[in-house]
C-alpha positions in Angstrom: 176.4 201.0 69.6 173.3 199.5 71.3 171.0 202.6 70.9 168.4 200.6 73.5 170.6 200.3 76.6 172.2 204.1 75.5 175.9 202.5 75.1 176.6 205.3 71.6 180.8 204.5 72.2 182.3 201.5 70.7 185.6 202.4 71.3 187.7 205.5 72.7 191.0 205.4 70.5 192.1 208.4 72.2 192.3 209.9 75.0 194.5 212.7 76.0 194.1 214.3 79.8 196.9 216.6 79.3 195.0 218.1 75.4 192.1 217.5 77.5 190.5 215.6 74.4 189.2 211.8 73.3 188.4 210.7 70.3 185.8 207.2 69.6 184.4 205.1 67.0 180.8 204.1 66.4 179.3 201.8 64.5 175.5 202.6 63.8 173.8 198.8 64.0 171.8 197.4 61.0 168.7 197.3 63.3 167.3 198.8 66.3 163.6 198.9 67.5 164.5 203.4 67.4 164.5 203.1 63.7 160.9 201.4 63.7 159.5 204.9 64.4 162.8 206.6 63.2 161.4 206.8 60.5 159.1 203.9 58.9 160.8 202.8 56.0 163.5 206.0 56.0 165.7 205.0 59.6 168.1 207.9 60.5 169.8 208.6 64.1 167.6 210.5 65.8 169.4 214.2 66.7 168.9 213.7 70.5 171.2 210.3 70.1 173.4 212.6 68.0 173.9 214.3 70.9 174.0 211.9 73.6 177.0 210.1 71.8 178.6 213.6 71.9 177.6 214.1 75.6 179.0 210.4 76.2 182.1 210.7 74.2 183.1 213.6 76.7 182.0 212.0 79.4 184.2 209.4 79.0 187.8 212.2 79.4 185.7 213.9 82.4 185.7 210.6 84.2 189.3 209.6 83.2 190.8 213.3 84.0 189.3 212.5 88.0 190.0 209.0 87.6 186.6 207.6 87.9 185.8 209.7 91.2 183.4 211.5 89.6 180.5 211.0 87.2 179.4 213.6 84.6 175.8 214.0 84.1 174.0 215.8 81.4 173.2 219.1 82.6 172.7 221.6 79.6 173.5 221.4 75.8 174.0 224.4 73.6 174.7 225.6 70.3 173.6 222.0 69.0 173.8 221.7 65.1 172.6 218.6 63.2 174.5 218.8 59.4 173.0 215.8 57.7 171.6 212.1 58.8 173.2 209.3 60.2 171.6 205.8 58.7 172.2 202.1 60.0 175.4 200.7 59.2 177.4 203.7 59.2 180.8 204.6 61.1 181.3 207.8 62.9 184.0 209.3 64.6 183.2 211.3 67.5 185.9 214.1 69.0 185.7 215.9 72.5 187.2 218.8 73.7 187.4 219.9 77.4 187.0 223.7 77.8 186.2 224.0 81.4 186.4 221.5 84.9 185.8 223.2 88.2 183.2 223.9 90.9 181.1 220.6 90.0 180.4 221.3 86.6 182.3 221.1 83.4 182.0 222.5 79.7 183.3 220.5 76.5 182.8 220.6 73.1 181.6 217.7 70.5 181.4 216.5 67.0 180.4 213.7 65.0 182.4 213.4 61.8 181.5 210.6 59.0 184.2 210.2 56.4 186.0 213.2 57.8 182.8 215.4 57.5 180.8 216.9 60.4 177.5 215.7 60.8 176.6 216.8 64.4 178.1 219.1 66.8 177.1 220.3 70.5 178.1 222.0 73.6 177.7 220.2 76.6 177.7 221.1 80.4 177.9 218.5 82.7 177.0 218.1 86.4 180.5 216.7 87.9 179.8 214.6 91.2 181.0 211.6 93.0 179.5 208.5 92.1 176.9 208.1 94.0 177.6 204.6 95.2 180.7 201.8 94.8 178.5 199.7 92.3 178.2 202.1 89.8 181.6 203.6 90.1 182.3 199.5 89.4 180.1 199.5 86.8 181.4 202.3 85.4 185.0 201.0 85.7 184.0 197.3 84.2 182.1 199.2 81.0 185.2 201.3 80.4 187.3 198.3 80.2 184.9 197.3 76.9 185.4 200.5 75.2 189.2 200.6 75.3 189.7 203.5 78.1 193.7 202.8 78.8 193.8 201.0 82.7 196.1 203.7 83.7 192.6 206.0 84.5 190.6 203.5 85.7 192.0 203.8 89.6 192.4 206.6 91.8 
């Protein structure tokens, strides 16, 4: 994770377009200027990074499912729930489900698991477009590569 630069996904170890579902691994770093105000001497995830991971994690099966065509962007979260803290050093597991892709948008629901237990969970709607230009569909496509998205869904 580098909480600065918004990268929450160290790794997508799977991803299934036919279950429609992915599942990653975070590591939360040691140290982050966010935990300097997050809280002073008490540093815990913030809940909107909760759900940004989330929002990324399914983000990551949107844009393999169209075969990085298309680019999901936030567009509404619901029925967010925040169970207990994430602190530096820890690993989580985060799980996406896709329940709807069609007309521009899609639906999926998240969670964050730590040692098997849920910490965080979300709904999250997404704005589905095209890339809106070659670099950052390249971009896109090179910063997969680092997380472990199989090749196979990187071309059209």
């Amino acid at each position: 994770m580098q909480l600065e630069y918004f990268r929450m996904v160290d790794r997508v170890v799977s991803l299934d377009t036919e279950a429609l579902t992915v599942r990653a691994d975070c590591l939360i770093p040691e140290t982050s200027p966010v935990f300097e105000g997050h809280f002073p001497g008490h540093p815990i995830l913030p809940g909107v990074l909760m759900i940004e991971t989330i929002a990324q994690t399914g983000g990551w099966l949107i844009m393999a499912l169209h075969r990085f065509t298309r680019v999901p962007f936030l567009g509404q979260v619901r029925e967010a729930k925040m169970r207990a803290f994430i602190t530096p050093g820890q690993r989580v597991e985060t799980e996406a489900k896709l329940l709807h892709d069609g007309s521009g948008y899609a639906v999926a629901t998240g969670t964050i698991r730590r040692d098997g237990r849920t910490v965080a969970e979300a709904e999250i709607t997404y704005r589905v477009m095209p890339f809106p230009n070659d670099s950052m569909r390249a971009q896109m496509r090179d910063f997969a590569r680092t997380v472990a998205v199989p090749e196979v869904y990187l071309n059209d």
